[in-house]
C-alpha positions as CSV (number, residue, x, y, z in Angstrom):
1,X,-61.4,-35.4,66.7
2,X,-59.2,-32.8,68.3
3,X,-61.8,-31.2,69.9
4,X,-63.1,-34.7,71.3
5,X,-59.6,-34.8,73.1
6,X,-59.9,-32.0,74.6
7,X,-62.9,-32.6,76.7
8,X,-61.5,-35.6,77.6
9,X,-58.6,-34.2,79.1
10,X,-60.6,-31.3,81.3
11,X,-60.1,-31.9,84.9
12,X,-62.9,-31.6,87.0
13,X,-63.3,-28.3,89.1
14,X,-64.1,-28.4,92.9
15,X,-65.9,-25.0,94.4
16,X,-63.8,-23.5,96.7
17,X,-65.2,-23.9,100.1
18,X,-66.4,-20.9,101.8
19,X,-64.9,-19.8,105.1
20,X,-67.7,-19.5,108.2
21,X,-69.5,-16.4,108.0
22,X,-69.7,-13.7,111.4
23,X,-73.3,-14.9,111.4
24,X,-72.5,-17.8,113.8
25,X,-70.6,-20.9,114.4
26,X,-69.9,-23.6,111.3
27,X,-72.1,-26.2,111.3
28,X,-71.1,-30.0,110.9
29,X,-74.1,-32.2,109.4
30,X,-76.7,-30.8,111.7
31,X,-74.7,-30.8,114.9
32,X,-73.3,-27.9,116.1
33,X,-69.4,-26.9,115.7
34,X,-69.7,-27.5,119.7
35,X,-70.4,-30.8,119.8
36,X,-67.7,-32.6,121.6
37,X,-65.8,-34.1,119.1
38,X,-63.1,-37.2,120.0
39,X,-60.8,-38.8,117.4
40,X,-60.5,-36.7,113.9
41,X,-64.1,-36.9,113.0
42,X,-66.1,-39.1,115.5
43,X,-68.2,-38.2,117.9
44,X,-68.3,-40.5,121.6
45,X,-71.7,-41.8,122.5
46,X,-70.1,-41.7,126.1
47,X,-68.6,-39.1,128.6
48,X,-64.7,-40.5,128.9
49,X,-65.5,-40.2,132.7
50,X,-68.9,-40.7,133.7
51,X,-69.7,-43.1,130.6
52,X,-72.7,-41.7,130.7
53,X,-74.8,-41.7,127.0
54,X,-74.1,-38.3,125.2
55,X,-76.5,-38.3,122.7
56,X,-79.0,-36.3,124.4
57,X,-76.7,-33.7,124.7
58,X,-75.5,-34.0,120.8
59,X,-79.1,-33.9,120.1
60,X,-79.7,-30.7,122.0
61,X,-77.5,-29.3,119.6
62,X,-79.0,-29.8,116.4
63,X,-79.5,-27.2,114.2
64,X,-82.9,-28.5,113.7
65,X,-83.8,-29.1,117.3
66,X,-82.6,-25.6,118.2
67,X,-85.1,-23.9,115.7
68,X,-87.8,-25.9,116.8
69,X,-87.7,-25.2,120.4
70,X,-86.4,-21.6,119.6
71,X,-90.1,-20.2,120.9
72,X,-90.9,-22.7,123.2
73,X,-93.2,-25.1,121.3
74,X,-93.2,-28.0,119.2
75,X,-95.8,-27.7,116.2
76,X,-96.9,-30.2,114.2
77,X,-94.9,-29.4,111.0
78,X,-91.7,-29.2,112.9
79,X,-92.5,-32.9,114.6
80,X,-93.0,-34.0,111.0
81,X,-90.1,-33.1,109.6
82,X,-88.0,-34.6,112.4
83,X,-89.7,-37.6,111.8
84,X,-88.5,-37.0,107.6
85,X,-85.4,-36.6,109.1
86,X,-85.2,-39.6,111.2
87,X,-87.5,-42.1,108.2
88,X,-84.3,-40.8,105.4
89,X,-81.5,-41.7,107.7
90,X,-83.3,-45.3,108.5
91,X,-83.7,-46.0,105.2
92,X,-79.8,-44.8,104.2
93,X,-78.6,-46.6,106.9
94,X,-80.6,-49.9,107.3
95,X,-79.8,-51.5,103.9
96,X,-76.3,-51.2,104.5
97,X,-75.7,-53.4,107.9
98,X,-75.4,-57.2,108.1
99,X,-78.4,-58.9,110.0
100,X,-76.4,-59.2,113.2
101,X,-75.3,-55.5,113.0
102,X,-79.1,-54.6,112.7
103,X,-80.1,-56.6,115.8
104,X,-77.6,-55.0,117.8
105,X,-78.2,-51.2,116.4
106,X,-82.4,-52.1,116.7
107,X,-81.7,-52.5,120.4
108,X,-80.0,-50.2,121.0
109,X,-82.3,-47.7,119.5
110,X,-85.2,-49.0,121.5
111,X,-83.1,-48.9,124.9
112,X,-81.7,-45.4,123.7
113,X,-85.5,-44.7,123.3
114,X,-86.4,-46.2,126.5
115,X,-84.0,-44.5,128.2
116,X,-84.9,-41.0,126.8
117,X,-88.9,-41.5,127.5
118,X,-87.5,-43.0,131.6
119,X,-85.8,-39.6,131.7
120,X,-88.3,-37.3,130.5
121,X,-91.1,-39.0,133.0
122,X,-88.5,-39.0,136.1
123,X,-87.8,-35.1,135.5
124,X,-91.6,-34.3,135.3
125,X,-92.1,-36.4,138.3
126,X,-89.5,-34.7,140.6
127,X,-90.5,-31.4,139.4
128,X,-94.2,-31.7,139.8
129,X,-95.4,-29.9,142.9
130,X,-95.7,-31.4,146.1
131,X,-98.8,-30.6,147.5
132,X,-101.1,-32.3,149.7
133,X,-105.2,-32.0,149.4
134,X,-107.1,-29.7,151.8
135,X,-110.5,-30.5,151.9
């Protein structure tokens, strides 16, 4: 019975936590140490000045992102486990927000989306050569 007391007294050890290593930068749940940070842990989805969105740039950040683009391309694999990435958060996240909550995030998503894809085609429009046919 002694014995039986004794376990139930053991407190439960933590691990220490390891300093950052020379190799680079600590990391924060995928987004690098860089990423502006405002409050004690929450990052701004607008620029305090231009209230522009600053997801883009969050996202550029990215542990993941950076690998991937690292050589230049996207491959397949590395598309498909951003999308594994994106499919595990949804399904955390999802269950946990009251209807009208979920309307509002769903829109937002799409016009964050929407917003993303209109930027991508403006840049490749304005950056596409101007040249006129010679024939």
């Amino acid at each position: 019975m002694a014995k039986k007391k004794a376990m139930v007294k053991r407190k439960k050890v933590r691990p220490v936590k390891k300093s950052p290593t020379k190799s680079g930068p600590k990391k924060r749940k995928g987004i690098a140490r860089t990423a502006k940070v405002t409050g004690s842990k929450r990052s701004s989805w607008l620029d305090a000045n231009s209230h522009k969105p600053l997801i883009d740039q969050y996202a550029r950040q990215l542990t993941s992102f950076m690998e991937a683009i690292a050589d230049g391309r996207i491959e397949t694999p590395e598309l498909a486990a951003q999308e594994a990435r994106l499919t595990r958060l949804m399904k955390e996240i999802e269950p946990q927000l009251s209807d009208a909550l979920h309307e509002k995030i769903t829109r937002l998503l799409c016009e964050l989306t929407a917003y993303d894809l209109m930027q991508m085609l403006h840049s490749m429009q304005e950056n596409r050569p101007q040249t006129t046919f010679h024939g």
